[in-house]
N, C-alpha and C positions, 0 to 999 in steps of 0.2 A: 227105795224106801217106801214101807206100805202107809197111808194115813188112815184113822178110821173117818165116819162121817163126823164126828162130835172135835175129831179135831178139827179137818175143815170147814165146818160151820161157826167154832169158835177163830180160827186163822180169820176168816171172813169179814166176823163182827171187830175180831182186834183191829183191821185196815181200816174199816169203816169210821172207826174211833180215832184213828190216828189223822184220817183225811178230814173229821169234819173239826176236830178240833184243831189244827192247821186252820181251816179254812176260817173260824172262831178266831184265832189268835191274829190271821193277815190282816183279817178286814178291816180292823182299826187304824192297820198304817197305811192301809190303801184311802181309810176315808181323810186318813189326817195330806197325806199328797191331793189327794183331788179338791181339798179345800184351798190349794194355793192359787193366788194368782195364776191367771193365764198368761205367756210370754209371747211380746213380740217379734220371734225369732225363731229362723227354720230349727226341729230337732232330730227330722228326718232327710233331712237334703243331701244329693250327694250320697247315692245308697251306697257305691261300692266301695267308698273311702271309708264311710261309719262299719260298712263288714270288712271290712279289711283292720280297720285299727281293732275290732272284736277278736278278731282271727290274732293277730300278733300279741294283745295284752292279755287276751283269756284265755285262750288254747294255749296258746305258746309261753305266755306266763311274763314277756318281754318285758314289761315296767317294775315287774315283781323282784325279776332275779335282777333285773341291770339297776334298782334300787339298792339291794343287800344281797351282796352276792352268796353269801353262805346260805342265812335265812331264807333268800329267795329259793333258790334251789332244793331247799329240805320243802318250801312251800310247794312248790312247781310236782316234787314228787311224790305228794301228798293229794295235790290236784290230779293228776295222772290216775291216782287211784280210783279218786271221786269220778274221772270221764269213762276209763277201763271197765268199771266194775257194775256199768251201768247196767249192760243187756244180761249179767249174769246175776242181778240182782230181781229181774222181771221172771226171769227163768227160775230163781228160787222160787217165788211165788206161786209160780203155775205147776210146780211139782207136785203138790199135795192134790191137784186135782187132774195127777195122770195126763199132763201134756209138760212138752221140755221145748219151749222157744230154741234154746240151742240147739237138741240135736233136728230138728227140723228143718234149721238152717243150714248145720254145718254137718251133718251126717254124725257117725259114731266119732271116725277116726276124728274127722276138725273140731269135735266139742271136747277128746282130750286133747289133742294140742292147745285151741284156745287156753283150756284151764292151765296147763302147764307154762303156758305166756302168762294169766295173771295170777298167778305163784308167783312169779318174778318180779308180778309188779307190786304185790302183796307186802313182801319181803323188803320192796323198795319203800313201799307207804310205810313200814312201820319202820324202817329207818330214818324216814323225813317227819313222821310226825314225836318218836323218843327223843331225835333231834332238836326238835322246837318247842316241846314238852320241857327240853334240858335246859334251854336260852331261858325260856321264860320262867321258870319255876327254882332254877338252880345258881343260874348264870343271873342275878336278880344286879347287879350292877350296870347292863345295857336292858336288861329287860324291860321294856314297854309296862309303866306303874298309871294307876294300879293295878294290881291283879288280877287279874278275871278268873274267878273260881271255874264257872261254868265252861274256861278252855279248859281245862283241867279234866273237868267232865268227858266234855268233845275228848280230848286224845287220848282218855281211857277209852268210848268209843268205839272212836277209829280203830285203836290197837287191837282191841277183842274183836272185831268183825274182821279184819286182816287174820287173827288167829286161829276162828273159827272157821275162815275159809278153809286154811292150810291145814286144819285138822280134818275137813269137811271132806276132801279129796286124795289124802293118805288111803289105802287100799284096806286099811282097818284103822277107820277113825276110831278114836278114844270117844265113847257114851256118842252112838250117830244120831239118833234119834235127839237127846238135849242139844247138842249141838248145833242141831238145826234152828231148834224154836229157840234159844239165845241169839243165832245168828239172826235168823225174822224179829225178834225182838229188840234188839238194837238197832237195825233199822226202822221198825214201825217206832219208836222213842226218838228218833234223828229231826224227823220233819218238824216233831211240837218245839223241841228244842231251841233248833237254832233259827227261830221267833222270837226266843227269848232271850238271849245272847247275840253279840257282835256278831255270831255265824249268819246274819241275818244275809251278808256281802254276798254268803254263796247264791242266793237268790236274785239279790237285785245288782250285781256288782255289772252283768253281763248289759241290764239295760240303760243302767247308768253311764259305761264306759259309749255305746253304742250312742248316747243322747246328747253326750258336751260337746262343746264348741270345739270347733276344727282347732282352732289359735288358743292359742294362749289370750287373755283378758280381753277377751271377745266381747267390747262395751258396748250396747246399744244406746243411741243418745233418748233424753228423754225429750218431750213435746212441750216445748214449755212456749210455747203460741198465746200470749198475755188471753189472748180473745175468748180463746177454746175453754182455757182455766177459767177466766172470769163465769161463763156460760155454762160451765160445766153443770149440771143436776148435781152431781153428788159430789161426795169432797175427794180431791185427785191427789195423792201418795207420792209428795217428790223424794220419791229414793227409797228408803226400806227403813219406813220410820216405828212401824209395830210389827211385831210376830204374824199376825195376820196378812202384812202386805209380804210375807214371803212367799217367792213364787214354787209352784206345782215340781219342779227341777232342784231348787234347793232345799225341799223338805224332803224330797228322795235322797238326795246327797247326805242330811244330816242322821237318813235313819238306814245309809248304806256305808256307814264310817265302819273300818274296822280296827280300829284307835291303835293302829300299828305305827302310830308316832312318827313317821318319816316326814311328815308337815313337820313337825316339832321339832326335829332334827337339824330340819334342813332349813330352818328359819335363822335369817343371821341377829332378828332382833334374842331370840329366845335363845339363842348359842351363847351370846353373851352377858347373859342373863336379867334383861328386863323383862316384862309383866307379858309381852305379846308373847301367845300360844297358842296355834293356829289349831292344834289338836282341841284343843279345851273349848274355841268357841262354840267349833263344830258338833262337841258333845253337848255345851251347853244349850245351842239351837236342837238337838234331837230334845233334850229334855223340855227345852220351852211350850212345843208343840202340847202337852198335856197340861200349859200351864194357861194362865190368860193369855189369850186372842190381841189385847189390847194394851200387852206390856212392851212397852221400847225398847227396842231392837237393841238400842246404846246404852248399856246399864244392864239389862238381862242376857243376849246371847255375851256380849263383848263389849267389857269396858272403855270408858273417854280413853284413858291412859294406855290401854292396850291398841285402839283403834288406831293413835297416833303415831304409836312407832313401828307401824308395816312403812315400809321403803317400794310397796309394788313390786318387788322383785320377780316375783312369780317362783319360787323356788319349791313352796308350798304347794301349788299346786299342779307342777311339773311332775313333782313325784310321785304324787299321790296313785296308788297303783287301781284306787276302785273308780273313779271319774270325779272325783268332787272338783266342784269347780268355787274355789276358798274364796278369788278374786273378784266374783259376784257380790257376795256377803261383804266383803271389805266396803268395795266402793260403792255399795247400796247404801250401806250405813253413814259414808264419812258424804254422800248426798243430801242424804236426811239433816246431817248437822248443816250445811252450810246453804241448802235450800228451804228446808222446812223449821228447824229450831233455831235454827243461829248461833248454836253457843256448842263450846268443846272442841272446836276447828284450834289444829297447833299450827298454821301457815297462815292468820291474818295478815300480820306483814309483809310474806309475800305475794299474797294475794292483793293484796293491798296497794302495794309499787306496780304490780301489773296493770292494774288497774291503772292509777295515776301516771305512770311514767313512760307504760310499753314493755317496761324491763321488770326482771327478779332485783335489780341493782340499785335503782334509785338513781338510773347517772341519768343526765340529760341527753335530749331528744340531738341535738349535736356532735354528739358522740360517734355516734355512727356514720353523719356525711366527714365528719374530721379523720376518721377511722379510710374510710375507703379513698378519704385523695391521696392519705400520706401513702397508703401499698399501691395504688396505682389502679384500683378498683374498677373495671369496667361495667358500666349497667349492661342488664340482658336488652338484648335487639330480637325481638321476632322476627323469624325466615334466614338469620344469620348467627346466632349464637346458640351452641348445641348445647351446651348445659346451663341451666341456673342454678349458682352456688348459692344455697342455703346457708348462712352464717350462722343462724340461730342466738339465743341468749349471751349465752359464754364466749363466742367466740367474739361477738360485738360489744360487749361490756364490762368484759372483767380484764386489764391491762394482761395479766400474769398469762393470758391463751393468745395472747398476740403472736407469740414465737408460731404459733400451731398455724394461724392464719397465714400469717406471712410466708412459711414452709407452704402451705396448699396453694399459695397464687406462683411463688417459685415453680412446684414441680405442674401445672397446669401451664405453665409460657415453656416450661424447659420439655414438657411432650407436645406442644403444640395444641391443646386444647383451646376451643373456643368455649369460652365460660363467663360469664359475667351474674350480675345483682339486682335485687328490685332496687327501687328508687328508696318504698319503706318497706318495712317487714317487721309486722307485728310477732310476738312472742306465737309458737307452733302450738299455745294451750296444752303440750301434756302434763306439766305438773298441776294445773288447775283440775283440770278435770280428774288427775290420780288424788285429789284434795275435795273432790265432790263440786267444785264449782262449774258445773256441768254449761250453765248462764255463760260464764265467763269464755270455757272453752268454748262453745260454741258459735262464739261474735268472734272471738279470735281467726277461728277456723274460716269463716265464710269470708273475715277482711282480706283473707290469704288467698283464699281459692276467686274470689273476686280478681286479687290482682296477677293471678294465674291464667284466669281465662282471659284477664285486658291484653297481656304479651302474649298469649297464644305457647306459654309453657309448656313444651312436651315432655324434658327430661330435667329430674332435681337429685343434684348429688350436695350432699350433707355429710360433715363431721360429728355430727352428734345421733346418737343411734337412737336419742330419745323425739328425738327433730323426726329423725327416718321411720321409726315406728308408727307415728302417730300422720305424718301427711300419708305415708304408704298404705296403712292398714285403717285408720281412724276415719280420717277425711272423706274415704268414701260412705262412711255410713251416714253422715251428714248429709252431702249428697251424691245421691245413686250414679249420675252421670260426669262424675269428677274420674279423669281418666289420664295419671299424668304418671311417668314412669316414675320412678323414685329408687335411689342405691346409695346405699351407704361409700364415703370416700375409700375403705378397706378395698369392696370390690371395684373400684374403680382404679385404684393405684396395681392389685393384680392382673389385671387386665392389661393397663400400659406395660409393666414388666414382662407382659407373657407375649404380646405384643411387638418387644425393644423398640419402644417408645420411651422407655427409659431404660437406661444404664447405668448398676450400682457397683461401689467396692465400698470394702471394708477396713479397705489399708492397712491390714494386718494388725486389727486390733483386736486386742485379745477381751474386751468386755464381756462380761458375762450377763446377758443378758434374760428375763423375765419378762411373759405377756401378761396381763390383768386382761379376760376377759367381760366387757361390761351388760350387766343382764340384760338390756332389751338389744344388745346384737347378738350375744350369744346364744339367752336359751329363749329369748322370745321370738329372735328371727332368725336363728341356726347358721350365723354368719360366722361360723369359728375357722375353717382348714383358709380361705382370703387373708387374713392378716398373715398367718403362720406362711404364707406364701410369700408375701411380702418382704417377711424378714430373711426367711432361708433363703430370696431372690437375691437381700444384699449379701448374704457370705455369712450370716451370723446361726454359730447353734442356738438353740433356746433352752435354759432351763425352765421345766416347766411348773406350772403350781400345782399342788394336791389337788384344787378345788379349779375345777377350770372347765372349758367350752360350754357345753349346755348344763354344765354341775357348777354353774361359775359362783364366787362367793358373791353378795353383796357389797360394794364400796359405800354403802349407807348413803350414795346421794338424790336417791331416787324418792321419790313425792316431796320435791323444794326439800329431801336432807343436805341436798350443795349448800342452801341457801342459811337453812335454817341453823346444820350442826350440832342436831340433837343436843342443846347447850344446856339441859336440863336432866340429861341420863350421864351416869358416872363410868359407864360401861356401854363404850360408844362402837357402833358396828365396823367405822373404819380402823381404830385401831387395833380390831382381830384381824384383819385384813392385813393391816402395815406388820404386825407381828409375822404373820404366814412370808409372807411377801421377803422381811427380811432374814427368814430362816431359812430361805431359797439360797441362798447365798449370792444371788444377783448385786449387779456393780448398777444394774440399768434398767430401769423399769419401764418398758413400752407399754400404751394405753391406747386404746382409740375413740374413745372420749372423755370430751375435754371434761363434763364433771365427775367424771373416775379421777382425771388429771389433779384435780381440783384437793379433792377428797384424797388421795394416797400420794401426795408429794409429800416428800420426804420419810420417807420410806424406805427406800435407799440413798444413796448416791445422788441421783437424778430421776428423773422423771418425767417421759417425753410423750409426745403422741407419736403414731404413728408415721405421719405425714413429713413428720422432722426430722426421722429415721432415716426415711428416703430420700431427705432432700439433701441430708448431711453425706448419704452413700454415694449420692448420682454427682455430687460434688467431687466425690475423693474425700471429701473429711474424716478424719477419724471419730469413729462413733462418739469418741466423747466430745469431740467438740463443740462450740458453742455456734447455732444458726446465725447467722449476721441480721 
């Protein structure tokens, strides 16, 4: 195809126009990220892991499609198109000035084959994008509301540059010559675009995904050194108390949403339908950014009332398939209330009894040495006791988790475990700190790690997965050189089994039994195929739940909800849970911790922990029976 020079000269200035006015439209969001906060934490470390999680969620599309599988996959082959179609879109370019990047590279024969490869994939983009063109615009009952006109735009687009390829490479296209400058034309109109729209993701999604925290609620603690603050020159920001203390990484996040609602989904407060919407903060923190610098964080991105019923679960932003990291913003904010303003905190009470008593519970400090004579409790001995059994809250203060105790000191003498106790053992601080009382956890955390390094503690196994998350993953960032193994009781109990260090039956009973996955074992610390070993060790099928391992629901007791019981929502996140749970048709509901326990008893039948399961098998008892 011949060009004259008037058209090349206009091709020219149309690119020119398109790149500088892009480069007009970035630079506002580029100045609005660089106004953030700087952050105390690596966002380059560990290169091969951050390109390897690039490689799996962007290329490969993993978080997209294993989020919604239909959606994902009309995405994924719509993305393919946008990767495929890249060097044949350079190569359009350079035609009108008599050079072909293709066939230079690929000779005659490999620049038709190439094209006859992306024909195929042409044919695939404009099935993946009619597809999701159909969801959202037709299919308006699951579709992601509100509307975005502008995708509408996008997948008209997308579809006409798919069509004008496929006419483009027919042996007698239909009008070759329009067909070209339509095709150059809807691309030089693509770049200003999607600046303007959600497509914003295709840009930043890649550096976003490449920049979050390896972990899941990867908390940095704050400095709260009375000395430093007193001293401070300027005034020092406990938590994320205005729009302005949002850091450099969260205002990337809020202006790389692509408000595809799977936070909002998968949020068990907003499933149920209270006020928290983990999509809408995030839209309303992109919006804040053009608003005042100096508007509260609590009240402008996200409400008192919506603040208080996140449960931590992490479900939000587990799925979220561009890297927003939600769990930043939450406890930045519920910081601000209970370090900087004081007021809007829904856990003073229990913040409260922790303070005063050591417990969520209010029982007395006695409790726990009455507790440990009556089971026969051995303190830990350094140089001679290989584990120290963390008891945590629940298991030392609430009568009803006594079974669960008493079953973990049974199957620990009946495998020959040496295990024993501190003397005291303050609360592990994570509901404080999931509640912003950053102060609080932080004295809790060192009273521990103090009485850690006096025994000479090398190995801590725990029934509570909230216990296990927070000394395993927390406690070091308090301090760097805290170096103590830590495992959940699940992988310790597979371990004896696998082992035959212990021996179970089931004595032929036919229970039907169900696991409740609990979020910080499951999808915070990927502790799901150990249990399920556990059980299939004793003889027992499992039925399983919809919502389970790293998709696990919520039992609502997670940021002090054990304690608290959302007694003010009418539409409470456990009992969507107890619903699921008992449309399983399970007789038996296994748990492996104790405030799941707590929270979905009665639910079925029964409701046990783990550790009871085993002790009840290694006995001979029949599953239903009652632990002595």
């Amino acid at each position: 195809m011949q060009f004259s020079l008037l058209e090349q000269a206009l091709l020219a200035l149309l690119v020119a126009v398109s790149v500088a006015w892009f480069v007009k439209d970035l630079w506002p969001k580029i100045r609005h990220i660089r106004a953030g906060k700087p952050e105390d934490r690596p966002r380059t470390d560990r290169l091969p892991a951050r390109l390897f999680t690039v490689l799996k969620e962007v290329v490969f599309q993993w978080r997209v499609v294993g989020g919604r599988k239909v959606a994902g996959t009309l995405h994924a082959l719509v993305f393919l198109g946008f990767s495929a179609f890249a060097l044949e879109t350079v190569d359009h370019f350079t035609e009108p000035y008599g050079f072909s990047i293709l066939h230079a590279l690929l000779g005659d024969g490999g620049t038709r084959a190439f094209q006859l490869v992306l024909a195929v994939v042409a044919v695939l983009v404009i099935v993946g994008i009619v597809g999701l063109a159909y969801r959202r615009f037709v299919m308006v009952s699951i579709s992601p509301g509100p509307k975005s006109y502008s995708s509408g735009v996008v997948a008209l687009m997308i579809f006409l540059l798919m069509a004008t390829y496929l006419n483009g490479i027919l042996a007698e296209p239909l009008a070759p010559k329009a067909n070209w400058w339509l095709h150059a034309l809807l691309i030089l109109a693509f770049p200003p675009l999607i600046l303007r729209s959600k497509h914003f993701h295709i840009l930043m999604a890649p550096f976003d995904i490449f920049l979050r925290t390896h972990t899941l609620g990867d908390y940095k603690p704050l400095d709260l050194d009375m000395e430093k603050l007193a001293e401070a020159e300027e005034e020092i920001s406990l938590g994320l108390e205005t729009v302005a203390d949002a850091p450099w990484k969260m205002r990337m996040d809020w202006l790389t949403c692509v408000e595809c609602r799977r936070c909002t989904d998968q949020c068990p407060a907003a499933t149920v339908g209270q006020e928290l919407k983990p999509r809408q903060f995030i839209l309303a923190g992109r919006d804040a950014l053009d608003g005042p610098q100096d508007a509260p964080v609590v009240g402008t991105v996200i409400s008192e009332k919506a603040l208080g019923q996140c449960t931590s679960c992490g479900a939000c932003e587990a799925i979220c398939p561009v890297g927003i990291e939600h769990l930043q913003l939450l406890i930045g904010a519920k910081r601000s209330q209970a370090l900087a303003s004081g007021v809007g905190m829904v856990a003073t009470e229990f913040l409260q009894s922790v303070e005063r008593h050591g417990n969520p519970f209010g029982s007395p400090g006695d409790r726990r040495a009455q507790l440990l004579a009556d089971l026969g409790i051995p303190e830990y001995v350094p140089g001679e006791t290989e584990y120290l059994l963390w008891l945590g809250c629940v298991w030392t203060y609430n009568q009803d988790a006594e079974s669960s105790l008493r079953s973990m000191v049974e199957v620990l003498d009946r495998a020959g475990i040496t295990y024993g106790v501190l003397p005291e053992e303050s609360c592990s601080g994570h509901h404080s700190r999931r509640q912003g009382e950053e102060l609080q956890f932080q004295t809790l955390a060192n009273e521990n790690m103090d009485r850690f390094e006096e025994r000479s503690v090398a190995k801590v196994v725990t029934g509570c997965p909230h216990c296990f998350h927070t000394i395993r993953r927390e406690y070091p960032t308090v301090r760097e050189d805290f170096e103590v193994e830590t495992i959940h009781h699940s992988e310790l109990l597979m371990q004896l089994v696998q082992d035959g260090r212990i021996t179970m039956s089931n004595q032929g009973s036919e229970k039907r039994i169900t696991f409740h996955d609990p979020c910080y074992l499951g999808r915070y610390e990927k502790v799901t195929d150990e249990p399920r070993a556990v059980i299939a060790g004793a003889g027992f099928a499992l039925t399983e739940l919809p919502r389970r391992r790293e998709r696990t629901y919520c039992c609502g007791g997670g940021s002090a909800g054990f304690a608290r019981h959302a007694e003010d929502e009418s539409n409470r996140v456990d009992q969507e849970r107890k619903r699921e749970i008992k449309e399983s048709g399970a007789d038996l509901l296994v748990t492996a911790c104790p405030e799941c326990k707590m929270m979905l008893d009665a639910a079925v039948d029964e409701t046990i922990d783990l550790v009871e399961l085993v002790a009840r098998a290694s006995r001979g008892d029949e599953a239903a029976g009652p632990v002595a």
